[in-house]
N, C-alpha and C positions, 0 to 999 in steps of 0.2 A: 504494500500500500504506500501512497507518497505523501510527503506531509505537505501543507496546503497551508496558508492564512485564510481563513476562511471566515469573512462576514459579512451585514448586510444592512441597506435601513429600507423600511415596509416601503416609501416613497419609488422605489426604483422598481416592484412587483407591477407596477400598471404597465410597464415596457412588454407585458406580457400579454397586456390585453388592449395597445395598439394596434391597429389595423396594418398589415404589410402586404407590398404588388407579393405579385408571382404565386405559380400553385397553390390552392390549399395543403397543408399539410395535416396528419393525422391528430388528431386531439391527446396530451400524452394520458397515461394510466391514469386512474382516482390517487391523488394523495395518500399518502400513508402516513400514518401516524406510528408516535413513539418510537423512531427509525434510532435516535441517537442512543451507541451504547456505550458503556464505562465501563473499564476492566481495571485491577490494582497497575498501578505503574512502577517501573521497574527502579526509576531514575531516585537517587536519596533525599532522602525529607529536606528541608528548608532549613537555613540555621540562619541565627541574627547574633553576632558577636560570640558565638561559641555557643549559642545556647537553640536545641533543636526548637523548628514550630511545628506545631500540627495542623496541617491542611485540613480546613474546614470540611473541602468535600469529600477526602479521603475518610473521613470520619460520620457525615450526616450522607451517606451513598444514597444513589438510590434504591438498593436491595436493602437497607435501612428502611427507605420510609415505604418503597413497597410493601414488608414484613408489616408495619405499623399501619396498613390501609390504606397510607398518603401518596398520593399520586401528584406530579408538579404540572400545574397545567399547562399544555401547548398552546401554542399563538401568541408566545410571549417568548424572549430570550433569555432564558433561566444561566443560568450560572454564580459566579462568585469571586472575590475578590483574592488576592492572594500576594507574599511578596514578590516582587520581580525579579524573574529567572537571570536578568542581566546585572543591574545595580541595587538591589535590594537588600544584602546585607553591607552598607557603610555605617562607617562610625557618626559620620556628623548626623545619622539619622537615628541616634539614639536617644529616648524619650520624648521622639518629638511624634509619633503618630496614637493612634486609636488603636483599634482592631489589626492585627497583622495578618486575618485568612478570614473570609467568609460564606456562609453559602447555604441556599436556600431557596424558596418563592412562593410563589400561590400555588396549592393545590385545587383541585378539582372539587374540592367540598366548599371552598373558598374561604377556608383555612391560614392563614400564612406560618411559613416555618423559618426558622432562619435562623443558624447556626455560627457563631462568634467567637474568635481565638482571640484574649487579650495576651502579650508577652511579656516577660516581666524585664527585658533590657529594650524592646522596641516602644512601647505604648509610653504614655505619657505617667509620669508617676500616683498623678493624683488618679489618675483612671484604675490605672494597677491598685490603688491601695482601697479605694470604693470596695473594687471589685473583689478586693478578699474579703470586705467586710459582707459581701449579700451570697458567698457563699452556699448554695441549697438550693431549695426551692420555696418562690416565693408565688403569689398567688393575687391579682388584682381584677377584679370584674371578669371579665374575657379573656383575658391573658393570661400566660403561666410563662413565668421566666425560671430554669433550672441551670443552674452553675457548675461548676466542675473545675477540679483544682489538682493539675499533676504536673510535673517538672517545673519549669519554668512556663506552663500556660495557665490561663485558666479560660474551660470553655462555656459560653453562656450558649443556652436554646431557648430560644424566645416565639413562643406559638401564640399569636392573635386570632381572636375568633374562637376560641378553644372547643367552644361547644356546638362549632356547626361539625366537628367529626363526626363519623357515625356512631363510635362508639368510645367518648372521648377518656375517660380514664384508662381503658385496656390499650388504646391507642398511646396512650401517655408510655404506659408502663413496656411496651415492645419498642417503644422509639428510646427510649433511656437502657436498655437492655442492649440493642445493637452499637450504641453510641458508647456507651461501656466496654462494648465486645473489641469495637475497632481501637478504644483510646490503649488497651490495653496490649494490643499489636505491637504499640510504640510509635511514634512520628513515621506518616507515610508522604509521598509526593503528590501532587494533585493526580488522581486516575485519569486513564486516557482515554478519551473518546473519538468514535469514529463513526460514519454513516458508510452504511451495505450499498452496494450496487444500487441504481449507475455511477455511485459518486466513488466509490472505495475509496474514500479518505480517513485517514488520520487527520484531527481538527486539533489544530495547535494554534488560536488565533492571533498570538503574539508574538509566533516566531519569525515574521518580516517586518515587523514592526520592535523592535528593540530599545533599549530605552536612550542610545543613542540617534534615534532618529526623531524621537520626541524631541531632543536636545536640538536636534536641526531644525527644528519648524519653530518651537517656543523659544531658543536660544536659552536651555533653562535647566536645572539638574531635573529629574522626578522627582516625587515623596516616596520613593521608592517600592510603591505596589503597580500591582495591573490585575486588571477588571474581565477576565474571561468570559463570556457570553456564548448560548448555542442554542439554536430550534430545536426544540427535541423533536418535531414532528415537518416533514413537509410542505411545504407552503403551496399550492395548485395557484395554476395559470392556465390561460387559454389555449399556449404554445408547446408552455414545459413547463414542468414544478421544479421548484427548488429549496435549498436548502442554505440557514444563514447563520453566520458567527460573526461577532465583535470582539477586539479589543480598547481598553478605556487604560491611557494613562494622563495622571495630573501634574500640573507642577509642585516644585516648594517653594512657598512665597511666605515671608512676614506676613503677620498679621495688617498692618500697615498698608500694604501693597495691594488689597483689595480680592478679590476674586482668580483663585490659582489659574491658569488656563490647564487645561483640558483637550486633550486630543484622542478622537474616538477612529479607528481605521475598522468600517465593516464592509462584508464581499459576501456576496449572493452567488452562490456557485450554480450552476444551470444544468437540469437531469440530463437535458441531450449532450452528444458525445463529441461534437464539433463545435469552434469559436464563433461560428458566424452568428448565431443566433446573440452572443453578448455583446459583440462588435455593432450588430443592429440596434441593442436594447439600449448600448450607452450611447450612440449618435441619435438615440430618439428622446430619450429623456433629457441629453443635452439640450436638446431641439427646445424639447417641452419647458423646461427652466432657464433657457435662453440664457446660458453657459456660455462663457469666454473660451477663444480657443489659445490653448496653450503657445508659447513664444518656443518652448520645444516640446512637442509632444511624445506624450506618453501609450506606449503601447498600439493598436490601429484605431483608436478610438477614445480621445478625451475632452475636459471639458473644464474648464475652472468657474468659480461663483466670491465673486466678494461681499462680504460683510461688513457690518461696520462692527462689530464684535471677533472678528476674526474671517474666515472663509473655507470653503471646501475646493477640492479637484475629483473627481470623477474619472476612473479610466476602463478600461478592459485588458486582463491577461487570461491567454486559454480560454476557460468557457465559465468566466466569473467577471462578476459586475464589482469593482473596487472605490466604495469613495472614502477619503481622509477630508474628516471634519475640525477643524479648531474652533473653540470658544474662549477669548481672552477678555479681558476686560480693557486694555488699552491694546493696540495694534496701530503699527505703520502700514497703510497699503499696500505700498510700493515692497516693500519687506518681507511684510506678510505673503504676496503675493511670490514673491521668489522662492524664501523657503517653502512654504509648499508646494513650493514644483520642486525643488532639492527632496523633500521626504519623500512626495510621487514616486522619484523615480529611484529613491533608495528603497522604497517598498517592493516597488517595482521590480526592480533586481533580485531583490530576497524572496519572491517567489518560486513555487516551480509550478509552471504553468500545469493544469487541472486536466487530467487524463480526459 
């Protein structure tokens, strides 16, 4: 299987229900659901200044919350936050964040679950010291937040909505059993996910997107995490269904400084087996959003958009739709608009084009 960056935003799905010359072509299959699967990952756990993390999703899996009845609902891009495989454990980044691993969503009962690593050299201290105080399980209207304290973590599961389970105490008690079962494995690496035929990918959404290309677009270090996202289920088109993942990283700004910027790179992979259909999708939604064309472009088809908070570029590799998005709070135009053609085509490059 080949590893992919793989993701996407809902906006670029209508390029599937523009109208195009030539032949009708066949309508592809019904959608499938629940296609995305996770297996333990081989790669070693996370450390931050010597001290192991526990991967949130490694721990709240979904044969977890399967066991527990919970199911994460599709039509939404589930995943979780976690540190960055490239610059995530530095020193200047001790005690200056939150949560170091996250991960959870909305279930189909519409439930929410969502699973929290604090660390005791990464998080901020008064967080860390809260956090040993609530300890247990505590219990507010609809909510049940339950804590957990081993090495250097402590992990919070925090369930809203509690009693639209079906059956929410036994529910409680099998989802605290399997979360138990994994913390006791010891620090694992986030699981690896992948979607079956047509796409036979491995979905790694961060690995052409590194946190030196963040650095080229923001001119800015990270906070040193990144934001993994994935459809668990199929997305249906007119044309083709597809399937889509994100990557989210932010900066580190003073407080002072206002609003960190943030850069989101997602790509829409396409079931059919040839590029032309992306090639089409991203010259049509260029069209549609009346997109600048690049001064060097990117791949057979691209597109830039400015902002007055930052901007996006739009491209096509293989048979995946890719746009990088920034949101900054101050931005040069002229600057902005360069660097993100610099991260473009550094993503660009760090792709392998989608079988």
């Amino acid at each position: 299987m080949k590893r992919v960056l793989l993701l996407v935003v809902p906006a670029l799905l209508c390029a599937a229900c523009v109208p195009r010359s030539g032949p009708a072509a066949d309508p592809p299959p019904p959608a499938r659901r629940f296609i995305l699967k996770e297996t333990p990952s081989a790669e070693p756990p996370a450390t931050f200044q010597g001290g192991f993390v526990h991967n949130a999703c490694a721990v709240l899996t979904h044969e977890v919350l399967a066991a527990a009845g919970m199911v994460l609902k599709d039509g939404f891009l589930q995943g979780g936050q976690r540190l960055s495989t490239t610059d995530g454990d530095r020193p200047d980044l001790a005690g200056t964040g939150l949560w170091a691993s996250t991960c959870g969503g909305v279930t189909v009962s519409g439930a929410s679950v969502n699973l929290k690593v604090l660390h005791s050299r990464f998080s901020r201290r008064m967080d860390w010291r809260d956090a040993v105080l609530k300890v247990g399980t505590h219990r507010e209207g609809d909510d049940v937040r339950v804590s957990l304290q081993t090495d250097y973590n402590i992990l919070e599961l925090g369930i809203t909505g509690f009693t639209k389970l079906p059956d929410p105490e036994a529910a409680l008690a099998t989802l605290l059993d399997g979360i138990r079962r994994n913390i006791a494995q010891g620090p694992r690496s986030m699981p690896v996910h992948t979607y079956p035929a047509p796409y036979d990918l491995v979905a790694d959404p961060c690995a052409a997107f590194p946190a030196e290309v963040f650095t080229t677009i923001t001119e800015r270090p990270t906070d040193g995490l990144q934001q993994d996202l994935f459809s668990l289920s199929e997305t249906p088109g007119s044309k083709y269904n597809s399937v889509e993942m994100r990557c989210d990283r932010t900066g580190l700004v003073a407080l002072s400084e206002g609003i960190a910027p943030n850069v989101t790179v997602s790509q829409t992979v396409l079931s059919v087996p040839h590029p032309d259909a992306a090639i089409a999708a991203v010259r049509e939604q260029c069209d549609f959003e009346r997109g600048e064309a690049l001064a060097r472009p990117v791949g057979e088809a691209s597109c830039a958009h400015r902002r007055a908070d930052g901007g996006q570029v739009l491209f096509q590799r293989g048979r995946s739709m890719v746009r990088i998005s920034l949101v900054a709070a101050k931005t040069d135009p002229a600057t902005t608009r360069e660097n993100l053609a610099k991260g473009a085509e550094a993503v660009y490059a760090r792709l392998t084009p989608s079988p």
